[in-house]
N, C-alpha and C positions, 0 to 999 in steps of 0.2 A: 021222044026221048031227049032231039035238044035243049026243049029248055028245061027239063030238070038238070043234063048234065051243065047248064050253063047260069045256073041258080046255084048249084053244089061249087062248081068252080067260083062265083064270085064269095058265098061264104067264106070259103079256105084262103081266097085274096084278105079279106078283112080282119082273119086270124093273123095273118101272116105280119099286116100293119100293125095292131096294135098288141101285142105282145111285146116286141121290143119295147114299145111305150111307157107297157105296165112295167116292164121288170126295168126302167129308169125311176118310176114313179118308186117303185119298193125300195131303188138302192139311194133312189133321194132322202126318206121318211128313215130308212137305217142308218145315215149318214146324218138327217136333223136329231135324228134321239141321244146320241153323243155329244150333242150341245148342251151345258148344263150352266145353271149359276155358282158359281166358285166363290165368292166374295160380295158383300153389300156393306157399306160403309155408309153415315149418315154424319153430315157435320152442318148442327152442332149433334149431339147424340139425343138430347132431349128439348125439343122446341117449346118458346115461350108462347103462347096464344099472337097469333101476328108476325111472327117471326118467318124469317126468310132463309133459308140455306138449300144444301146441294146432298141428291141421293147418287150416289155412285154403283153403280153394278156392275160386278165382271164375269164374263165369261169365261169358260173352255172347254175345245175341241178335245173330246178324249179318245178321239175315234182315231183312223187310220187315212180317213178322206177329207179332202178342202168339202166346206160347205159355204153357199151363198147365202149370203144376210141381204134378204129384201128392203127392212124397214126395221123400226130399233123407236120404241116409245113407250110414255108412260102415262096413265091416265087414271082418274079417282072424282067423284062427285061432290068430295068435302074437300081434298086439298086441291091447289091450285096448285098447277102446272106454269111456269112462265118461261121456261125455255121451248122450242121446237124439237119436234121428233127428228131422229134421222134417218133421211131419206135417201141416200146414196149408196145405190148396190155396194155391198163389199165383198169379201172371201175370206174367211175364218180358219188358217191351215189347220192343215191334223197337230194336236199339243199343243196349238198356241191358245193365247187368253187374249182377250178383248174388252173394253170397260167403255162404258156410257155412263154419262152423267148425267144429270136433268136437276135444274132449278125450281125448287116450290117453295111455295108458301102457306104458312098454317094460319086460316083466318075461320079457325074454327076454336072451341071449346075444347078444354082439359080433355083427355080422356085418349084411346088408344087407335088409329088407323092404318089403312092398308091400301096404297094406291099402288098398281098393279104393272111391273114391267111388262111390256109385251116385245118381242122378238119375231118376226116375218121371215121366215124361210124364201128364197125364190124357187127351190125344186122339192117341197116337200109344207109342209103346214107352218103351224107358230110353237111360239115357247114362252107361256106364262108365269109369272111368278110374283106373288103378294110381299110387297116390301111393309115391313111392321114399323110405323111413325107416333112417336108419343109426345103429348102434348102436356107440359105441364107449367103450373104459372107460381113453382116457391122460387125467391129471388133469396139473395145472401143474406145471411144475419150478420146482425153486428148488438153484440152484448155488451154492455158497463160490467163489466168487474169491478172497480173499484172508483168511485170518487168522493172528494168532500162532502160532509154535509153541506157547506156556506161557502161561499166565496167572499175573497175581499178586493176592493179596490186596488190595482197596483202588485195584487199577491200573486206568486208564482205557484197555481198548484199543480199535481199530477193528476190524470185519465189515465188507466188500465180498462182497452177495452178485447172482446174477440171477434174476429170478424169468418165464419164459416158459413163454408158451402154443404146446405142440405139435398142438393142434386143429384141424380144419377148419370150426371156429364159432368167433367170437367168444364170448369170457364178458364178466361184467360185477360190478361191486360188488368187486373185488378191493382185498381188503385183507390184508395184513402184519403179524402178531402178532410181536413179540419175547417170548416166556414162558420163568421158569426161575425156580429159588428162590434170594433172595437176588443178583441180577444187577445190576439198578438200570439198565435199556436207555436209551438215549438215541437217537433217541425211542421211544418204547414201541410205535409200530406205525405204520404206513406205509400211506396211501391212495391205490391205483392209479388204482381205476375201470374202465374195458373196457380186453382186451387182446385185439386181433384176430388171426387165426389168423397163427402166424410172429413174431409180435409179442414182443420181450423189453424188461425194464427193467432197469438197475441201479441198486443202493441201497445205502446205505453207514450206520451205525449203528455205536454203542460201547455198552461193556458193563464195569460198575465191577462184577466178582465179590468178596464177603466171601468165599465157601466154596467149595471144587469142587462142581459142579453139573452138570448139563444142559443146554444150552441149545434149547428148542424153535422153530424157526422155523418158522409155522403161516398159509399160505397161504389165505384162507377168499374165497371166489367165489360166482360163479349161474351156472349153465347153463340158462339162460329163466328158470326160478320155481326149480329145484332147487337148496339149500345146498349146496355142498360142497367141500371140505380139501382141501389139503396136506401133510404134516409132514416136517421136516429136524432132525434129532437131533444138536448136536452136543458132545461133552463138554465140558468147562471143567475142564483140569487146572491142576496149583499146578507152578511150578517158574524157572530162570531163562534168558532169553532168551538166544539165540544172536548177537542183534543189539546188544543193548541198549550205552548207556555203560557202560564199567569203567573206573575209575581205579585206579592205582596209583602209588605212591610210589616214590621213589629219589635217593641222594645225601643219605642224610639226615645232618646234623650240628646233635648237641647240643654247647652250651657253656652252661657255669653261670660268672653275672656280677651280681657287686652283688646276691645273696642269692636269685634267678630263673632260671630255665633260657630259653634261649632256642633254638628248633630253626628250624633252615632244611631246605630239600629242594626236589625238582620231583615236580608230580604232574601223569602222562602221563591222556590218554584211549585206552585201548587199543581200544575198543568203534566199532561201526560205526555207532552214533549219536552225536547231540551232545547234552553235557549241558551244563544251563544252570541260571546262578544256584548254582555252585559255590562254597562255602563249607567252611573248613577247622579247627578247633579242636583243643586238648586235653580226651582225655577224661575217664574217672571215676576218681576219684584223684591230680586235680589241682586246681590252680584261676589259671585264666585272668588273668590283669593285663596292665596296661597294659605297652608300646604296644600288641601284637599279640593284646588277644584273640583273635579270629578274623581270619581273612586270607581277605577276598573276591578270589575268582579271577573269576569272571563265567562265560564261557559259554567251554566246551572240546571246536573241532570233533575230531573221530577223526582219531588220531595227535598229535594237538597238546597240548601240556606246559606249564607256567608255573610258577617256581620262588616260592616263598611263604616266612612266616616268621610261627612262633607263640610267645608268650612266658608262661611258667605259673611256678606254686609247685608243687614235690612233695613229701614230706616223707623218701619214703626213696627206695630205688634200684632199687625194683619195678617192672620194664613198665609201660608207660603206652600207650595207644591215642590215635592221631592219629584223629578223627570229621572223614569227608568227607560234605557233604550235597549233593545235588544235583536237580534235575529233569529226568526228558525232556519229548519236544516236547508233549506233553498236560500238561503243568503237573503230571504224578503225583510225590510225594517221590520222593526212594530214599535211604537213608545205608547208607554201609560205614564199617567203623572198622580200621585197620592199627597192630597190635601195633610198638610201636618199644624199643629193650632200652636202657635208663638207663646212664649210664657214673657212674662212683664220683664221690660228690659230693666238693667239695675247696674250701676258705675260700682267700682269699685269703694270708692268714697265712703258711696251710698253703702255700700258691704260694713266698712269699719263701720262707721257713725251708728248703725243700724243695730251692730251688737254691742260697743263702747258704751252705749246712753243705759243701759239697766246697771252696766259694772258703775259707769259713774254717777247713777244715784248712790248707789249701796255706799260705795265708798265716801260719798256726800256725807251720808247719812249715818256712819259709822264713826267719822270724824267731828260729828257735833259731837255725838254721843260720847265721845271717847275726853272731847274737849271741854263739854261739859259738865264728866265726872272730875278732871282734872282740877279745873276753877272752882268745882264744891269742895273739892279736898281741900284747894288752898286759902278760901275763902274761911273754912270752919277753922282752920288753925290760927 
């Protein structure tokens, strides 16, 4: 009978051991199930293919008991992890919260993943949870609203362009380059700042081209820490507007008086703009005198005409060009010059003598005749 009763007594020792055990092991595993995930934040919100940034995840204790945190990490097969796990026991009190962070990288394709926090208990198992990472590659628009057909050498035109965000993140640090050789931008670049998803601006800019060129319009941003562009390409050709002011001439009459030509005419604005500070001269191969040097017209909206009056020297009976100057509504020059054809110069002199010699046949001609009958009259008596 000893050794059963010495086999029964060592069972009931081993009861005795590990019961206490168990019932730490139960109040450990009741104490880790009160650890939950409270918050995950992801910056930037929507990663570019290659891009870099940080998952944050918080905890908290909603329980009544400290629990020990073993180990604290995150892991996934497509993204990349580049921070280290944390490895240094800690204690998570009862109500408080706890955040970890971890550095990845997206060096995969478009589309949606889930690299998985892990949480290590020291008296009780783990705590998993799938973080959702989306991967997407639309970068900012930047739209023309509005520009010239043409450009001109020296010409100040206007750009209306927009530049929005089709993302489901905010970006930040947005900024607007005008680039191009030889353009002269006004202003030279434009500072946004953040544009939240759905978010557009508009912006408006001029550009003084010397040469045809390029014009780059170069979007540059952050997605959390990551740089990255825009670009909008758009030519600068030479030629002449479709809108712009055009004057021309009409009704023109010269007359030569007291040694000077003097020309009259009306000069229409055919153009779907208004010019201004309209000014009207003789050109090369003349020279300008009083009264009418130049004949300020002023400003000529579209369809609208004003009849004017210039007075010059020419020396012979060569074509002469009338010089029209003008500005549109940006204060840029423009001058046209209209060919006008000289009528045969003729002195005063030349005026009498020219209508005197018919009166002074007649009169010739009238006094024979008249002299004539006289001398028959007196001849016959």
């Amino acid at each position: 009978m000893k050794p059963a009763f010495f086999g029964l007594f060592c069972l009931l020792l081993i009861c005795l051991v590990l019961a206490p055990a168990g019932a730490v092991q139960d109040a450990g595993n009741a104490a880790a199930a009160q650890v939950t995930v409270s918050q995950v934040s992801l910056d930037p919100g929507v990663f570019f293919e290659g891009d870099m940034g940080v998952i944050t995840v918080e905890v908290i204790n909603n329980g009544v008991q400290s629990v020990a945190i073993r180990r604290a990490t995150m892991y996934d097969t497509d993204i990349s992890v580049i921070s280290s796990s944390y490895e240094t026991t800690t204690t998570l009190g009862a109500g408080n919260r706890m955040t970890f962070s971890f550095t990845v990288r997206a060096d995969v394709p478009p589309g949606l993943y889930y690299p998985s926090f892990s949480l290590d208990f020291r008296d009780a198992g783990y705590l998993r949870y799938p973080v959702q990472l989306r991967v997407e590659n639309n970068p900012l628009e930047v739209s023309i609203l509005d520009k010239p057909d043409v450009y001109g050498s020296g010409r100040k035109d206007r750009i209306d362009i927009m530049v929005g965000n089709p993302r489901a993140n905010p970006v930040s640090s947005v900024i607007i380059h005008f680039r191009g050789e030889a353009l002269d931008p006004t202003p030279s670049s434009y500072f946004i700042g953040t544009l939240d998803p759905g978010q557009a601006r508009k912006l408006s800019f001029n550009i003084t081209p010397e040469k045809e060129t390029i014009l780059n319009i170069v979007a540059e941003y952050k997605n959390g820490i990551n740089a990255r562009s825009a670009t909008v390409s758009l030519p600068v050709r030479f030629g002449e507007s479709k809108r712009q002011a055009d004057l021309i001439l009409s009704n023109i009459v010269i007359v030569h008086k007291d040694g000077s030509y003097s020309l009259t005419g009306d000069v229409t604005n055919v153009g779907l703009e208004v010019a201004n500070s309209v000014v009207l001269s003789a050109g090369a191969g003349t020279e300008p005198v009083n009264p009418y040097r130049e004949y300020v017209v002023g400003s000529l909206q579209p369809d609208d005409f004003s009849s004017f009056e210039i007075t010059f020297l020419a020396e012979d009976s060569s074509p002469i060009e009338v010089v029209m100057k003008y500005r549109d509504m940006d204060g840029n020059p423009f001058s046209r010059s209209t060919p006008v054809t000289m009528p045969q110069k003729s002195t005063g002199r030349e005026d009498a003598s020219g209508i005197a010699a018919p009166v002074i046949a007649v009169i010739l001609l009238s006094s024979a005749l008249i002299g004539g009958a006289i001398w028959y009259s007196w001849k016959k008596r």
